[in-house]
Backbone as a chain_set.jsonl record, in Angstrom:
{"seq": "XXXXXXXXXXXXXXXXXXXXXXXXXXXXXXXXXXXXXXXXXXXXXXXXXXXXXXXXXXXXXXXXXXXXXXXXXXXXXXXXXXXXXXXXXXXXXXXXXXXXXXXXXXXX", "coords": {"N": [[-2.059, 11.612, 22.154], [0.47, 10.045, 22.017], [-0.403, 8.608, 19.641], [-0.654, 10.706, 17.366], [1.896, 11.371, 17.765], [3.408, 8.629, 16.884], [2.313, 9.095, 14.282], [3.206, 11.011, 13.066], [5.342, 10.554, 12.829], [5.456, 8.028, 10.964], [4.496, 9.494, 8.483], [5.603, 11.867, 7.712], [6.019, 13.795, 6.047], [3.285, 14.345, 6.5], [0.17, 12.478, 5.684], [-1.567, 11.671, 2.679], [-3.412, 13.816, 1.098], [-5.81, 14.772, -1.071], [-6.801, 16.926, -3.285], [-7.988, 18.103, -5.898], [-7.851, 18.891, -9.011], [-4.599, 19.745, -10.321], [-3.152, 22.599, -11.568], [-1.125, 23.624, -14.318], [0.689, 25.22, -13.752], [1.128, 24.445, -10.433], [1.479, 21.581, -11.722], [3.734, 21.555, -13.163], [5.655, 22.517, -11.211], [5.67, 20.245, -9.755], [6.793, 18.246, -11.475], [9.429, 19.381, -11.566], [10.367, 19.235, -8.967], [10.537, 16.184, -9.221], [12.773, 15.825, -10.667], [14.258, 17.152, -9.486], [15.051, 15.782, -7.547], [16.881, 13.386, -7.388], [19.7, 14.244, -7.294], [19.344, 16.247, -4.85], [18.273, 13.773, -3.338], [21.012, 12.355, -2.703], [22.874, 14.47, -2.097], [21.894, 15.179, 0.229], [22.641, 12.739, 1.994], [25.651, 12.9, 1.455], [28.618, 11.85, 2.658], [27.729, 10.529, 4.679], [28.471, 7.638, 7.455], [28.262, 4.046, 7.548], [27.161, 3.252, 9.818], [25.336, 5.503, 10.221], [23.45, 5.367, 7.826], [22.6, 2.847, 8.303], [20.78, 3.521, 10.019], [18.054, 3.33, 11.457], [15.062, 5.922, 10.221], [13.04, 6.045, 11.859], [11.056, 4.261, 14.906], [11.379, 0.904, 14.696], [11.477, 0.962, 12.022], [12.311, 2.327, 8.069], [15.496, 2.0, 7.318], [17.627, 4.811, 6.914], [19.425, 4.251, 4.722], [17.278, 1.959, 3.376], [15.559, 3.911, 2.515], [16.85, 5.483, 1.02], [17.458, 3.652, -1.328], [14.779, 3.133, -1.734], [13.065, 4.935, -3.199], [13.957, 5.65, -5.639], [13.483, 2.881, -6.91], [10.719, 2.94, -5.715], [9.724, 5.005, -7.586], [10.299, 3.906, -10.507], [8.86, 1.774, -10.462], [6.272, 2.959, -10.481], [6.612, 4.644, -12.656], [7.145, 1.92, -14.91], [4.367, 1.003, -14.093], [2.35, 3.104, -14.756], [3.012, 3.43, -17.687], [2.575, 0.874, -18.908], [-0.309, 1.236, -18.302], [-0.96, 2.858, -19.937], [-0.511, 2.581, -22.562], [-1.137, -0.285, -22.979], [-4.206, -2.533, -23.998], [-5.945, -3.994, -21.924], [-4.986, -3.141, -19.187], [-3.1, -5.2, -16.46], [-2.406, -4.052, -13.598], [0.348, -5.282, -11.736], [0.336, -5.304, -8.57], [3.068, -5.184, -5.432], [4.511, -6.013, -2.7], [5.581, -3.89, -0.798], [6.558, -3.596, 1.371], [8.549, -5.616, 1.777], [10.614, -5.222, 0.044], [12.718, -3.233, 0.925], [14.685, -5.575, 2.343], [15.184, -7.165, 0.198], [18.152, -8.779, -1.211], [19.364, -6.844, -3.367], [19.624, -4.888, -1.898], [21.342, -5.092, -0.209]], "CA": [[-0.774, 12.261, 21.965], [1.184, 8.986, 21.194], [-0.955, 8.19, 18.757], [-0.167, 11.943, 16.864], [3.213, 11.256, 17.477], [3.455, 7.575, 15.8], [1.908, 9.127, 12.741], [4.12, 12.13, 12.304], [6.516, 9.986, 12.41], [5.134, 7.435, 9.758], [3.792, 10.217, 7.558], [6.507, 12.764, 8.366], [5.124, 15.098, 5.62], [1.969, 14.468, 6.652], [-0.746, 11.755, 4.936], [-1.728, 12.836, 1.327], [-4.807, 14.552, 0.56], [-6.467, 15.092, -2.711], [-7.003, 18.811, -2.939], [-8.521, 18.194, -6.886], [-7.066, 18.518, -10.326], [-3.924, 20.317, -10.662], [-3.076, 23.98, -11.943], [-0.082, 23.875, -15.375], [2.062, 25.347, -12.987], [1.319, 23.056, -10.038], [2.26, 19.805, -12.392], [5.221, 21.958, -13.447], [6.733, 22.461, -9.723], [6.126, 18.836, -9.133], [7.915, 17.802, -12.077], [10.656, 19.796, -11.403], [11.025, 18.794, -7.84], [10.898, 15.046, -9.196], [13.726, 16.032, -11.197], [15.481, 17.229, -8.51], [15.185, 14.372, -6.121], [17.832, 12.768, -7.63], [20.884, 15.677, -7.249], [19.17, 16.149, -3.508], [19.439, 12.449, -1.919], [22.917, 12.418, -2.934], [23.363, 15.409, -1.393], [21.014, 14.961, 1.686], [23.463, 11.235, 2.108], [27.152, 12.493, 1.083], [29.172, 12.165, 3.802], [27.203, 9.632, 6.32], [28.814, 6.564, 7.728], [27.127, 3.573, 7.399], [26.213, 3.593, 10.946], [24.186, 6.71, 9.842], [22.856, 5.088, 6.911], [21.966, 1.994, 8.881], [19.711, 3.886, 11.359], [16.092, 3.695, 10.863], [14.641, 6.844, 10.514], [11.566, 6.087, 12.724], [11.293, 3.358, 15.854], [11.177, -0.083, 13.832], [11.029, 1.82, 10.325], [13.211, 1.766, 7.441], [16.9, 2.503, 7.399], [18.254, 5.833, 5.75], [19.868, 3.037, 3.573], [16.457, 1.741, 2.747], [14.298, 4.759, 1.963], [17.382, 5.762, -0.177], [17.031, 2.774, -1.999], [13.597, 2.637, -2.008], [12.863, 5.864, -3.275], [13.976, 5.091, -7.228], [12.574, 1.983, -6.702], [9.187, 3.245, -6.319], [9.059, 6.034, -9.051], [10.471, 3.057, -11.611], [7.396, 1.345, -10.836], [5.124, 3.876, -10.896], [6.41, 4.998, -13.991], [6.492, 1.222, -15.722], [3.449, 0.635, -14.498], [1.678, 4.195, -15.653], [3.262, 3.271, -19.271], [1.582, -0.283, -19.595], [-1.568, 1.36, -18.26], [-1.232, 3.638, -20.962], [-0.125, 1.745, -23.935], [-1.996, -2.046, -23.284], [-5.667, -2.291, -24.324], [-6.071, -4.227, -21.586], [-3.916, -3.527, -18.551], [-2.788, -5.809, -15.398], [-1.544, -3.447, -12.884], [0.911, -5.901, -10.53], [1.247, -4.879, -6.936], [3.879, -5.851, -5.316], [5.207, -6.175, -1.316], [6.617, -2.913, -0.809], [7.432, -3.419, 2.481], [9.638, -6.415, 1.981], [11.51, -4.935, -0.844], [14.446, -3.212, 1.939], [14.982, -6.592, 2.628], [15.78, -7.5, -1.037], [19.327, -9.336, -1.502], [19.776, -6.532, -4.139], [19.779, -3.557, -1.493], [22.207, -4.86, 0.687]], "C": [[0.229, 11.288, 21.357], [0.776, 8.472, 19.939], [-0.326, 9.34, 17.331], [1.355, 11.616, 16.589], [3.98, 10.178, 16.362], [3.042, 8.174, 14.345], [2.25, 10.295, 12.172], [5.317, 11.535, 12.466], [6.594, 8.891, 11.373], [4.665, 8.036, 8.897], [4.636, 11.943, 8.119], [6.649, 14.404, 7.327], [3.822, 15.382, 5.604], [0.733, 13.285, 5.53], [-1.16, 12.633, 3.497], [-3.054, 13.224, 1.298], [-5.319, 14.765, -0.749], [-7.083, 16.366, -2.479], [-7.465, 18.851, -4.751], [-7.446, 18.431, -7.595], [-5.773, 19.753, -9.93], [-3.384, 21.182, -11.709], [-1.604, 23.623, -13.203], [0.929, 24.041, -14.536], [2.57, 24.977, -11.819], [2.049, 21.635, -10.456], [3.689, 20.378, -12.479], [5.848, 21.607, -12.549], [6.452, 21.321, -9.48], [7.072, 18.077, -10.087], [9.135, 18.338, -11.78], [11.301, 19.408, -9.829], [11.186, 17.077, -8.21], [12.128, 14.591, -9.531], [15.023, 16.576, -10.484], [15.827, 16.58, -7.606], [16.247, 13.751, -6.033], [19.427, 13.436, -6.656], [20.665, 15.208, -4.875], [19.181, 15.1, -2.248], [20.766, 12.29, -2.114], [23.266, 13.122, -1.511], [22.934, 15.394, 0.12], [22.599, 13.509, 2.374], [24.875, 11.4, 2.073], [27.717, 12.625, 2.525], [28.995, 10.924, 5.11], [28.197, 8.099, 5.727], [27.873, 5.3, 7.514], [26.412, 3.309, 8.886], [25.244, 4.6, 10.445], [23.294, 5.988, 8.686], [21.947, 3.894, 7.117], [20.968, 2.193, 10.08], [18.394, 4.042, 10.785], [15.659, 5.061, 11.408], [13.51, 7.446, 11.554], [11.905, 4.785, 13.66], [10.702, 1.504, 14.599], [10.926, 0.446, 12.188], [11.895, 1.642, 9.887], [14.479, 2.328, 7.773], [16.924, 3.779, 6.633], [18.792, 5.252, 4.468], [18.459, 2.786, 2.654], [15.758, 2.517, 1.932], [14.996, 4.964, 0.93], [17.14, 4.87, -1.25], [15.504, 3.038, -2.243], [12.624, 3.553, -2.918], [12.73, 5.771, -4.85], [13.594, 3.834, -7.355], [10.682, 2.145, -6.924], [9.091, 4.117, -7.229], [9.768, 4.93, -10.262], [9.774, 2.407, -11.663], [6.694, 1.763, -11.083], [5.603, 4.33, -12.511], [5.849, 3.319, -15.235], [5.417, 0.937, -15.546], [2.027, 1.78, -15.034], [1.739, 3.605, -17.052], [2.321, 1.828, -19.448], [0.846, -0.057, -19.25], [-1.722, 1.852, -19.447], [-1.082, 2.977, -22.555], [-0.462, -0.217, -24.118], [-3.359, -1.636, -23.275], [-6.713, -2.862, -22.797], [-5.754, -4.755, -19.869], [-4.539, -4.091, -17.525], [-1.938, -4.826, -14.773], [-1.033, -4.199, -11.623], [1.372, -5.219, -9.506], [2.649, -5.908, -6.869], [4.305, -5.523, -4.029], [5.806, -4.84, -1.493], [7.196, -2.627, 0.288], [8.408, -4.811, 2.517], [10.783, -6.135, 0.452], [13.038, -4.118, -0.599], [14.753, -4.085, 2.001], [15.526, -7.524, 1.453], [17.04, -7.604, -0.957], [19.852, -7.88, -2.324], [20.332, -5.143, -3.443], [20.544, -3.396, -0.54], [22.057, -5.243, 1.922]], "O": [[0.809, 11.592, 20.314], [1.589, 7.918, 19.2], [0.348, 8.858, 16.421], [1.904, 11.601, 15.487], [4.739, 10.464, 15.436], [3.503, 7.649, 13.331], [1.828, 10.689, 11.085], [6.345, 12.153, 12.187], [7.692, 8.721, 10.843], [4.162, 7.252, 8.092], [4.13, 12.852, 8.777], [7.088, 15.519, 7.607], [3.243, 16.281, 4.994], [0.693, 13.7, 4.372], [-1.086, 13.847, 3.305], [-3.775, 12.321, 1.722], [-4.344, 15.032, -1.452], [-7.785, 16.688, -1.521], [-7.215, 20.004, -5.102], [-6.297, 18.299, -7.173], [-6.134, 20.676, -9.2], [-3.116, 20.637, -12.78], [-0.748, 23.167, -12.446], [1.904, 23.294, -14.459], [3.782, 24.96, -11.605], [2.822, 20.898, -9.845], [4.663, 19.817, -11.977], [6.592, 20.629, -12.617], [7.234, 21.017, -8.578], [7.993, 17.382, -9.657], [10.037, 17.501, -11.754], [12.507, 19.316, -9.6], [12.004, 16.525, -7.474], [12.666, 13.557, -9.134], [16.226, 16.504, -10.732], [16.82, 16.754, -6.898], [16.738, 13.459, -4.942], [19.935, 13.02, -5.615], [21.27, 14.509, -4.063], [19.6, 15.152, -1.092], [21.481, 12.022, -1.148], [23.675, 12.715, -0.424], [23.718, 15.606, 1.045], [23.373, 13.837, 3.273], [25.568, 10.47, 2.487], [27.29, 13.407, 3.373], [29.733, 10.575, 6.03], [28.506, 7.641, 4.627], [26.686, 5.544, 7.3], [25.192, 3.183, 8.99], [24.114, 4.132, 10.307], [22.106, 6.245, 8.879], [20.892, 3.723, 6.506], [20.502, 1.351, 10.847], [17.907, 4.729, 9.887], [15.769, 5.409, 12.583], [13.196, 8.579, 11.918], [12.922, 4.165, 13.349], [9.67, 1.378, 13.94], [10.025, 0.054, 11.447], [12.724, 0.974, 10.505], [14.467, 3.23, 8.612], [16.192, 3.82, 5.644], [18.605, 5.735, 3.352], [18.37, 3.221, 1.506], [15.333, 2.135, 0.842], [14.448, 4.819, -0.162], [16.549, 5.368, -2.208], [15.278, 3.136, -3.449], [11.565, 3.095, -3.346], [11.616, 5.802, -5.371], [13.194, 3.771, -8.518], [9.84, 1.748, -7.73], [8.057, 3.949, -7.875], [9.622, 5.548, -11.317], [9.55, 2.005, -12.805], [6.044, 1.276, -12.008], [4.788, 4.279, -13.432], [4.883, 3.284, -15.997], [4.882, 0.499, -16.564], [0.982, 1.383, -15.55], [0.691, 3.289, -17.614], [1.345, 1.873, -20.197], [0.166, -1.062, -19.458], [-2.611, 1.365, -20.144], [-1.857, 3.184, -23.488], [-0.148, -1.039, -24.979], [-3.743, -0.617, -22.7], [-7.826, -2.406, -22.541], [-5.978, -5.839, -19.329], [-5.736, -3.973, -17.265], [-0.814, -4.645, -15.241], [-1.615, -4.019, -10.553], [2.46, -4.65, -9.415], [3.114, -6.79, -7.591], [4.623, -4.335, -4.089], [6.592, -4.719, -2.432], [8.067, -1.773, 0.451], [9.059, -4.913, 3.558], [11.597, -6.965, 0.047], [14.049, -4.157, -1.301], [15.875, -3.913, 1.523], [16.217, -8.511, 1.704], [17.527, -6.534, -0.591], [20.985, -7.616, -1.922], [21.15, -4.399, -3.983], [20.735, -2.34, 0.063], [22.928, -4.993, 2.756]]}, "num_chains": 1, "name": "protein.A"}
């Protein structure tokens, strides 16, 4: 039961699955919700204090601060590093710490 619980709370839409290739109008509705992500943390965020923003969403987990941050963070990697998969003959795809990147000087 604790166990269940810890991991709906670290996977709070649930772990991903691969359910096979995706349908035209599948890719569509995910592009369009990527496109709306933006508009919606705003909106999800206007208003909070930073007490609120400084609360981790989960027991030792990131801040509301962080995920916000962290959120365009990861789709600007994923996208540069899609594009130099796609356009080098020979790509290097660099990981990179993604759990010490809240902790980045740059995020506050």
């Amino acid at each position: 039961m604790l166990s269940a619980m810890r991991d709906n709370l670290r996977y709070p839409i649930g772990e991903f699955v691969w359910q096979g290739a995706l349908s035209a109008s599948e890719r569509n509705g995910l592009i369009e919700g990527i496109a709306a992500a933006p508009a919606e943390m705003r909106a999800a965020v206007d208003g909070l204090g930073d007490a609120q923003l400084d609360t981790p969403y989960r027991p030792r987990g990131w801040t509301v601060r962080q995920v916000v941050h962290h959120v365009p963070d990861s789709h600007l990697n994923s996208y540069v590093r899609f594009k130099l998969a796609l356009t080098e003959d020979e790509p290097t795809i660099k990981p990179y710490d993604e759990a010490r990147w809240p902790s980045c000087p740059i995020h506050g």
